[in-house]
C-alpha positions as CSV (number, residue, x, y, z in Angstrom):
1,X,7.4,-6.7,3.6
2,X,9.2,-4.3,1.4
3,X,10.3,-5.1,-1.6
4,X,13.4,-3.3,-3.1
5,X,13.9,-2.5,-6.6
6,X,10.1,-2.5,-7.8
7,X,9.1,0.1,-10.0
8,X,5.4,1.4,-10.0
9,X,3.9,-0.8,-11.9
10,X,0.8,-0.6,-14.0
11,X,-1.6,-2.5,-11.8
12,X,-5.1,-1.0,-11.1
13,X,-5.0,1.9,-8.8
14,X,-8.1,0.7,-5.6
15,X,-7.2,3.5,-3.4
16,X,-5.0,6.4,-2.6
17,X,-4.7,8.1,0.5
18,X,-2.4,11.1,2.0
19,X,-1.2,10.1,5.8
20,X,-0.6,12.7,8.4
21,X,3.1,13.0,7.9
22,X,2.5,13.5,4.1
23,X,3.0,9.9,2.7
24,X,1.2,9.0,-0.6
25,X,-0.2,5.3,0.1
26,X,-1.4,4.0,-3.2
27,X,-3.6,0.7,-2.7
28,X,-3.6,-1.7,-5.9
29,X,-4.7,-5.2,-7.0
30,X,-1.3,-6.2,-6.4
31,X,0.5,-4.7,-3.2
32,X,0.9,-1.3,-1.4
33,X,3.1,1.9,-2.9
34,X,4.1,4.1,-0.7
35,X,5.4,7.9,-2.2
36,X,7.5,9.7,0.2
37,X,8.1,13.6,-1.5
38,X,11.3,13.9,-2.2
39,X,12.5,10.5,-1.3
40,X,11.0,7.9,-3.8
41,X,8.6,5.0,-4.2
42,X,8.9,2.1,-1.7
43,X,6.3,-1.2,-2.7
44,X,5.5,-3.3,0.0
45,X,3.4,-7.0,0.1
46,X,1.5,-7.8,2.9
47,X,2.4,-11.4,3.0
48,X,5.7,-13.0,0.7
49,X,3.2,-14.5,-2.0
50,X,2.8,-11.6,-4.7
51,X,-0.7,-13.7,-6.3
52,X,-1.5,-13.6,-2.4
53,X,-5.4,-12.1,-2.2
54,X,-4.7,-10.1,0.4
55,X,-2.5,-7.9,-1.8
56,X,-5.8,-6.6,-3.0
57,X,-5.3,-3.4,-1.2
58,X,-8.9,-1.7,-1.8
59,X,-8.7,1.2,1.1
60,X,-6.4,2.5,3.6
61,X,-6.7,4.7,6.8
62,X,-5.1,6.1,9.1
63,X,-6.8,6.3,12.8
64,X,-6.3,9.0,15.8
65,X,-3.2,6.9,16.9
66,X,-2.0,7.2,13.5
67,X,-1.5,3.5,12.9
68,X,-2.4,2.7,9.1
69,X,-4.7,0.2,8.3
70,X,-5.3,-1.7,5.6
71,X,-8.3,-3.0,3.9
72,X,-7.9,-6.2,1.1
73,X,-9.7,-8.8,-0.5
74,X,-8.7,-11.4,2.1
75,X,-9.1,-8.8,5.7
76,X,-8.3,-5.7,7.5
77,X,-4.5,-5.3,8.1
């Protein structure tokens, strides 16, 4: 879920990761950033409760199909 309007916020940085089509994904103890260049900074929660553990992003990958994946406290997403 994105969530519009959310400035980047001074939680603690787990991961940060470039994907193939040159997106900043910044994991942190509280949801996912994602920096497009030149476009801005979208945040996005994995599930609607913010305090939710799996908001815990701690890694992020991208595989040979170029899905992303996340890894958090409460799974792999």
């Amino acid at each position: 879920m994105e969530v519009e309007g959310r400035h980047f916020d001074a939680y603690y940085v787990r991961t940060i990761f470039e994907s193939d089509d040159g997106h900043i994904w910044v994991g942190t103890t509280n949801g996912l950033y994602e920096i497009t260049p030149g476009k801005g900074i979208r945040f996005w929660l994995i599930e609607d409760d913010a305090s939710s553990p799996s908001n815990n992003v701690r890694a992020v990958f991208q595989d040979s199909r170029k899905r992303l994946w996340l890894g958090t406290s409460k799974g792999l997403y």
